[in-house]
N, C-alpha and C positions, 0 to 999 in steps of 0.2 A: 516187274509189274505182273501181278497176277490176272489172265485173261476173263472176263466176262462168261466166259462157257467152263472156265476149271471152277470159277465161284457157284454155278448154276450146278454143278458136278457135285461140288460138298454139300451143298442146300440138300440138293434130290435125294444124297445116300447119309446126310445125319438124319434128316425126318422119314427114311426109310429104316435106319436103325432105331430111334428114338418107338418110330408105332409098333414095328416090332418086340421090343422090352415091352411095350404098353400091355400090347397083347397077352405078351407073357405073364408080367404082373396078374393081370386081371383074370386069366385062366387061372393061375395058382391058388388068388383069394379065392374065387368061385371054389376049386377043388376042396381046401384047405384050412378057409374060413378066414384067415387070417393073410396080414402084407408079411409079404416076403422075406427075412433075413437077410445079411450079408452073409453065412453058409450058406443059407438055400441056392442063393447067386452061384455064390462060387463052386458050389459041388453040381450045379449044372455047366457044363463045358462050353456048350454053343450060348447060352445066355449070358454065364461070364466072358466072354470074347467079345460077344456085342456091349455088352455095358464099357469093357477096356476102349474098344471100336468107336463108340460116341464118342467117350471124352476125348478121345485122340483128334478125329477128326471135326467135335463143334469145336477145338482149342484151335486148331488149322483154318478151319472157316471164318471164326473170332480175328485171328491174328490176317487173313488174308484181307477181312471187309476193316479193320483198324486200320493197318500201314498201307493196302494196299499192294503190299509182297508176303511172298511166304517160300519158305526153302523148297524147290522143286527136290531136290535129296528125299526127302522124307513125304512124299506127295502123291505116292501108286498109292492108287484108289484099286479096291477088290477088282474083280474082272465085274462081279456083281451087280456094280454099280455101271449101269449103262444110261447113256442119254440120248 
């Protein structure tokens, strides 16, 4: 069973990655006029990582608030993300 403080952990660093990208998006349209690519994503490094970042860990989050468990194996959270 996944603890009440590791579910508050994925909450706090998917919507810390999620405003992140936001930001990002919304910077580039402003720069560039136009929404972003999937190469513009991926030829930026630190913005493709977070994009990989979310789906990873809202799928973790997803799969911890459904069953209730989730594989601690695959469950280190960035140092980043602090609560």
């Amino acid at each position: 069973m996944v603890s009440e403080d590791t579910i508050k952990k994925l909450q706090k660093y998917t919507l810390k990655l999620k405003k992140d990208i936001k930001d990002w998006e919304h910077s580039f349209q402003d720069e560039h006029k136009r929404i972003p690519t999937q190469v513009d994503i991926k030829s930026n490094e630190d913005v493709s990582y977070k994009y990989k970042s979310y789906q990873k860990y809202k799928r973790k989050l997803e799969d911890a608030l459904k069953e209730g468990t989730v594989s601690y194996t695959h469950l280190t959270l960035p140092t980043i993300c602090s609560v």
